[in-house]
KENUVEX-180280 format. One line per field, with one value per residue (C-alpha): z, y, x; residue number from 1. Coordinates in Angstrom, 2 decimals. Layout:
up <- (Z,...)
north <- (Y,...)
east <- (X,...)
num <- (NUM,...)
//
This chain:
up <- (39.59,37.98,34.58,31.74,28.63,26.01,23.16,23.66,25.56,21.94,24.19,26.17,24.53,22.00,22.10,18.41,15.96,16.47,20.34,20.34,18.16,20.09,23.24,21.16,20.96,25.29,26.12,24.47,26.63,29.77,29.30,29.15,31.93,33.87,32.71,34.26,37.89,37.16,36.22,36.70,34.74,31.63,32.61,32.09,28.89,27.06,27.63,24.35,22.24,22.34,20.99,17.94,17.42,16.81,14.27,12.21,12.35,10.68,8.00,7.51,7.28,4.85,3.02,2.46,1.59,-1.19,-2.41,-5.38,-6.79,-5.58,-7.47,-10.95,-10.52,-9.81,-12.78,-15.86,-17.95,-17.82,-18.99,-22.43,-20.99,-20.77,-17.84,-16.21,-16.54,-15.71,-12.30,-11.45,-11.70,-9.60,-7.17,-6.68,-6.86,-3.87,-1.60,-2.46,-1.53,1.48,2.49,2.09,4.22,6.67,7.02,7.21,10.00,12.12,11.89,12.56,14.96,17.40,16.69,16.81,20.24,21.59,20.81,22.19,25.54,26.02,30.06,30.64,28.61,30.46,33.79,32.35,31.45,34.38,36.65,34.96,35.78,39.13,39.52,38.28,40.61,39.50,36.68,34.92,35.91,33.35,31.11,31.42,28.22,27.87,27.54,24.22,22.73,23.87,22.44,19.03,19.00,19.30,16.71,14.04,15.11,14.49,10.96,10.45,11.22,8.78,5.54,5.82,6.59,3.62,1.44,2.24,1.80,-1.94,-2.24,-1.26,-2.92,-6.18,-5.38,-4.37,-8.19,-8.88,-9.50,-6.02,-4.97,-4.13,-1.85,-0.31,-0.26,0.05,3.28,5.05,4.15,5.25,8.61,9.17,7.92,10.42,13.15,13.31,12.76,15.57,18.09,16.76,18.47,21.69,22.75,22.43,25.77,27.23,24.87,25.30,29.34,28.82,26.33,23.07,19.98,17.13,14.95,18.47,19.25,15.38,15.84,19.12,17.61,14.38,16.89,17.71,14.74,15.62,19.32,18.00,14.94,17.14,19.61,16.35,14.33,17.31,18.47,14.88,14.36,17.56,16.24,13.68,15.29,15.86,19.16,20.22,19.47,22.07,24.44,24.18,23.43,27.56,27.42,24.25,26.33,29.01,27.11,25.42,28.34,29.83,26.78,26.96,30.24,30.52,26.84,24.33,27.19,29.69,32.94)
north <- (-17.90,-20.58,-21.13,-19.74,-22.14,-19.75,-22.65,-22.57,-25.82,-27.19,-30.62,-30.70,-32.75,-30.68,-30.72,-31.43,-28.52,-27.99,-27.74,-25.39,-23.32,-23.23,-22.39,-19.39,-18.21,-19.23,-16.66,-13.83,-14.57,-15.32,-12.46,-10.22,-12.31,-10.69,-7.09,-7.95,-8.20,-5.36,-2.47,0.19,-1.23,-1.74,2.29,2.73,1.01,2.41,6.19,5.58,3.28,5.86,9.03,6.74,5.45,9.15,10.07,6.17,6.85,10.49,8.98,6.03,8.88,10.76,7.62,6.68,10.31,9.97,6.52,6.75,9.30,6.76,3.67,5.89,6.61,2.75,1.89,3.73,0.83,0.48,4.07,2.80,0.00,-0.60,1.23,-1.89,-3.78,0.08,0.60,-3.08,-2.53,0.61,-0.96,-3.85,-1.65,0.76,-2.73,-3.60,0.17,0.39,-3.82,-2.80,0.25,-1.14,-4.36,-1.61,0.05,-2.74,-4.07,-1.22,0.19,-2.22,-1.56,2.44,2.02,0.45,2.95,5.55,3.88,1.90,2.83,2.11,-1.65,-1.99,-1.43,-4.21,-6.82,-6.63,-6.53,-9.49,-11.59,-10.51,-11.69,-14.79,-15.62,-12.15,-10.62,-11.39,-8.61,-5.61,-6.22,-3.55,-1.50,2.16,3.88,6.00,2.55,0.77,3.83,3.22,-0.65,0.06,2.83,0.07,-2.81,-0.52,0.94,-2.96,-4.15,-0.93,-2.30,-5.87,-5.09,-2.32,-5.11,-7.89,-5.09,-3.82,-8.11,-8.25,-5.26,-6.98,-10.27,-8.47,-8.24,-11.99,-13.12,-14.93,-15.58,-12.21,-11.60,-15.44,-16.47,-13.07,-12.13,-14.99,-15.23,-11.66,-12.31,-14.84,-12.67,-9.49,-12.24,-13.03,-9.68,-8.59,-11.57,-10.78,-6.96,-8.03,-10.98,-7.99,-6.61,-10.03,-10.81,-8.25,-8.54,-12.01,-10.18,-11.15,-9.03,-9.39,-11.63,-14.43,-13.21,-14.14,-17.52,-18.57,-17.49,-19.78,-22.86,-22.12,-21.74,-22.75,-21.31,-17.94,-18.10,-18.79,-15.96,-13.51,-14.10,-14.09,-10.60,-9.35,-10.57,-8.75,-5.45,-5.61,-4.73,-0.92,0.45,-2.72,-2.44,-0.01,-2.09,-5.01,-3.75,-3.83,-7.32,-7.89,-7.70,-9.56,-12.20,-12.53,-12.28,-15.07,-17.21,-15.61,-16.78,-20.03,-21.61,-19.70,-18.90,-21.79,-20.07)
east <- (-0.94,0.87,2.74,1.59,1.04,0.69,0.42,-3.38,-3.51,-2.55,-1.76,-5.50,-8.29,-10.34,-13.91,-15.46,-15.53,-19.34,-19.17,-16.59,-18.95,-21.23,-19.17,-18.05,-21.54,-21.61,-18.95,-21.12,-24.07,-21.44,-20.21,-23.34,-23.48,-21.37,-21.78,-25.29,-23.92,-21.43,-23.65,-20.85,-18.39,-21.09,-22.35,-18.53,-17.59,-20.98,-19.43,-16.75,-18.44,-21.46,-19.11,-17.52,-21.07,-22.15,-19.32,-20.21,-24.02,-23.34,-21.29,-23.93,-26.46,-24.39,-24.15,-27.57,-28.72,-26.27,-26.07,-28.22,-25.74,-22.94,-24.87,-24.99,-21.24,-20.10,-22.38,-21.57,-21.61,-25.10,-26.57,-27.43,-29.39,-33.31,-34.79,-35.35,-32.21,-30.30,-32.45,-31.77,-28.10,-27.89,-30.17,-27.85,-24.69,-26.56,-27.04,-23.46,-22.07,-24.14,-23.29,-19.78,-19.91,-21.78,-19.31,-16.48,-18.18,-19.07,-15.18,-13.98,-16.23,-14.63,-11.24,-11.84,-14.06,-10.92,-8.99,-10.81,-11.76,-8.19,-8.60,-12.57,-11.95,-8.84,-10.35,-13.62,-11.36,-9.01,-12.14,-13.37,-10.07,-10.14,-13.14,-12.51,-9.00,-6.59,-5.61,-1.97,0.99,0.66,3.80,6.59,5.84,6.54,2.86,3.99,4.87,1.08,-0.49,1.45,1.03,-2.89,-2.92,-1.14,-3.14,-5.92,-4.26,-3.84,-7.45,-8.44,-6.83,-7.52,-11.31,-11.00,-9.48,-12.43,-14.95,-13.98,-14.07,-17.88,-18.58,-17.33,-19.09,-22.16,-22.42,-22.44,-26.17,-27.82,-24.49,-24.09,-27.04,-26.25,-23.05,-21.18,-22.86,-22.20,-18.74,-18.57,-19.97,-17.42,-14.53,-15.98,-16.30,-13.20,-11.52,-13.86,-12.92,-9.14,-9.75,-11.51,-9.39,-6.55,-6.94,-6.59,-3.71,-1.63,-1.80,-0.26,2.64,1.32,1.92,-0.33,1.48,1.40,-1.90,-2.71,-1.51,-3.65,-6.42,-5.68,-5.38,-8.94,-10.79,-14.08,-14.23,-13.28,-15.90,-18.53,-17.81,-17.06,-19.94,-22.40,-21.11,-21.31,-24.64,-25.48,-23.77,-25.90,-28.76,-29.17,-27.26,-26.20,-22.87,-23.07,-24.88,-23.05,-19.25,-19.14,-20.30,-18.41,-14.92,-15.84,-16.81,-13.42,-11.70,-12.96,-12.53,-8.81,-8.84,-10.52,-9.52,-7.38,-4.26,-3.88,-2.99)
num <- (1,2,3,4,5,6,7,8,9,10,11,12,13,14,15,16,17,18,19,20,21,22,23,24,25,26,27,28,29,30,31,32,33,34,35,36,37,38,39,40,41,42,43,44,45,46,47,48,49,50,51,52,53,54,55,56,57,58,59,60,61,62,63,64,65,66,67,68,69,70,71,72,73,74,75,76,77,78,79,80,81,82,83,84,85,86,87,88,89,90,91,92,93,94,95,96,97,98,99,100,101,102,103,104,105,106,107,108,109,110,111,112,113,114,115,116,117,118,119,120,121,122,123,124,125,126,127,128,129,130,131,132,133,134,135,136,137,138,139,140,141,142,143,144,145,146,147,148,149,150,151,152,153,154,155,156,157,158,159,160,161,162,163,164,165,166,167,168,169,170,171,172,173,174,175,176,177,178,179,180,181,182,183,184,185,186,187,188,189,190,191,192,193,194,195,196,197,198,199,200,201,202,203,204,205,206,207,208,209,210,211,212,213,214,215,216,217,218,219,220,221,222,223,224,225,226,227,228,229,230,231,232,233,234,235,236,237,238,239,240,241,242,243,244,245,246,247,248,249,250,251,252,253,254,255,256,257,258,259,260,261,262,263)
//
């Protein structure tokens, strides 16, 4: 395999900010792609996502049963209000609790998932660069000291996604804005916190920390957007993200691969 050119190809020609968009969204579907004509390795990356998706969906659960409790507690200013104006406030406060949680979930979901299964998305990503020519040498790191680099990128991911989600809970307040403008800014931000976790595996095989692995995914804006928001979307829907987190890695890889690492 030949030199590595880990400035992102920041010297190629750049497709326009709209194409690489779209090829975001491409490496998705390519990868799905490719889980398709691997059916053992997507049998084998299902197996962790499925046991974290059983510990979020009973705290989801446990939220909803009590959210109209929760949505009298985060609105105490409004008990001497009309009926209507009071019931309209807790009902906007339950879709911002619930919006929030479920924004915190999907982020993290990904970022827990990897945790667990390190060794079945391991084996997925490095089957998907063999498959495409070989895989990069494993860098020489200690496994104690891989297990604590995932456990603070992880801690990491937690706070910033905890951070942007007491943000949209706030602005879930704000009248239209909030039910417009906030969720699409948070599918952007949980896109790219979510393409920021999968391109990892990839990433790190190359010997990228986070902070380097932060800034080749800033010189690609667009690209990574495109692949983020797509997967999140997907996540969205229910069991997906267990579906598709096999597909989900692939994907990245190759855009590792083919556009954000030159190899």
């Amino acid at each position: 395999m030949g030199q590595m050119d880990t400035t992102g190809g920041a010297d190629a020609p750049r497709p326009s900010w709209f194409k690489d968009l779209f090829n975001g969204v491409g490496y998705l579907f390519r990868g799905l792609a490719w889980a398709a004509r691997h059916p053992a390795q997507w049998l084998l990356g299902l197996v962790p996502a499925l046991i974290v998706l059983a510990v979020y969906a009973a705290g989801l659960i446990a939220l909803a049963w009590n959210l109209g409790d929760m949505a009298r507690w985060a609105t105490p200013f409004a008990d001497d209000w009309s009926s209507g104006l009071r019931d309209a406030a807790r009902v906007i406060a339950g879709v911002a609790i619930y919006g929030s949680a479920l924004f915190l979930a999907v982020v993290t979901f990904t970022a827990v998932t990897l945790l667990v299964g390190d060794p079945f998305y391991e084996a997925i990503s490095v089957r998907v660069e063999e498959s495409q020519g070989g895989a990069p040498p494993e860098p020489d790191v200690p496994l104690p000291t891989q297990i604590g680099r995932a456990i603070g990128d992880a801690v990491v991911l937690g706070l910033i996604a905890l951070l942007f989600g007491v943000v949209f809970f706030a602005g879930g307040f704000i009248p239209v804005a909030g039910q417009t403008v906030v969720p699409v800014a948070a599918a952007c931000v949980s896109g790219c916190l979510l393409a920021g976790e999968l391109t990892s595996i990839a990433l790190e095989r190359r010997g990228l920390l986070r902070r380097d692995r932060f800034a080749v995914l800033r010189r690609h804006r667009p690209l990574v957007l495109g692949f983020g928001v797509a997967t999140f979307v997907v996540f969205l829907v229910p069991l997906a993200a267990v579906v598709m987190m096999p597909p989900a890695v692939a994907g990245a890889t190759l855009m590792v691969r083919e556009r954000l690492i030159v190899s």
